[in-house]
C-alpha positions as CSV (number, residue, x, y, z in Angstrom):
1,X,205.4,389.3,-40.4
2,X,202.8,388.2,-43.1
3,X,204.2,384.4,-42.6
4,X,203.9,384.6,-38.5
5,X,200.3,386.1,-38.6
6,X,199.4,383.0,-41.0
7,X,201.1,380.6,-38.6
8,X,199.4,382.5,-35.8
9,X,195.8,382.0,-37.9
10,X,196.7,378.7,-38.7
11,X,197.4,377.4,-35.1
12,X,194.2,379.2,-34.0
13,X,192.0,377.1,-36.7
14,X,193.4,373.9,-36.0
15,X,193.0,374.5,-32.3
16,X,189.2,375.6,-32.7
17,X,188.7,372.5,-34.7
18,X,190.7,370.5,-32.5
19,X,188.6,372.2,-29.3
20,X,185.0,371.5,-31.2
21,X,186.4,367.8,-32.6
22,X,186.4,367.2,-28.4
23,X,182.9,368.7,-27.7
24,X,181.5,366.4,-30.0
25,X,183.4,363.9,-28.7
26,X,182.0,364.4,-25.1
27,X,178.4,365.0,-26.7
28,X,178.4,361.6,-28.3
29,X,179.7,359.8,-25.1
30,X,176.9,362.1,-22.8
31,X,174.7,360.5,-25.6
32,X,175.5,357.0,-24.9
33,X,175.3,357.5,-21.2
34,X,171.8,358.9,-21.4
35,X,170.7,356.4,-24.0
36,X,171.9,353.1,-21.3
37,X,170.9,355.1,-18.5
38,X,167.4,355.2,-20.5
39,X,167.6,351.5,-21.8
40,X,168.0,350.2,-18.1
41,X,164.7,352.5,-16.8
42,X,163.3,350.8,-19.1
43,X,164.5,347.2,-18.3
44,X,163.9,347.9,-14.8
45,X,159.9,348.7,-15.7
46,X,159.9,345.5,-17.5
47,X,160.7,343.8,-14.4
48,X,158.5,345.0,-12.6
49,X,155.9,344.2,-14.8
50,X,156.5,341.0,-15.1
51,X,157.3,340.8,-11.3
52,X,153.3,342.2,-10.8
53,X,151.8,339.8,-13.5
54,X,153.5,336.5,-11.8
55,X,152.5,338.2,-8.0
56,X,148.6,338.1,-9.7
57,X,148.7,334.8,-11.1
58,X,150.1,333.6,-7.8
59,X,147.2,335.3,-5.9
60,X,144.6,334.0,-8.9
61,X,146.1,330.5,-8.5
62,X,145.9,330.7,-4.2
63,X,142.3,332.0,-4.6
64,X,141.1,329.1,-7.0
65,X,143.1,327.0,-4.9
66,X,140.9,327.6,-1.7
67,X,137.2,328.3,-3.7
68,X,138.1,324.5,-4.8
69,X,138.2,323.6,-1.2
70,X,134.8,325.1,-0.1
């Protein structure tokens, strides 16, 4: 019996490591996902500053545009 109880302990480490191998695996890859979900936010802001800063100078150019005019 003292070779099957091995074999039994021996399965049941490599299957723990295999188990926690693929919890890290999905981790890393939740990781990933947060960090481009993150990364686009973030390019998304920058669009919209930059959408907001051309939308002023537009108005700022319109503005001068008319005072010239008076």
């Amino acid at each position: 019996m003292g070779l099957l109880d091995s074999a039994k302990d021996a399965a049941a480490a490599t299957g723990k490591k295999i188990g926690e191998a693929v919890e890290d695996a999905k981790d890393r890859i939740s990781d990933k996902a947060d960090e481009a979900r993150a990364e686009s936010e973030v390019r998304k802001a920058e669009a919209d500053v930059k959408k907001a800063e051309t939308d002023r100078d537009a108005v700022q150019a319109k503005n001068e545009f008319k005072e010239d005019l008076r």
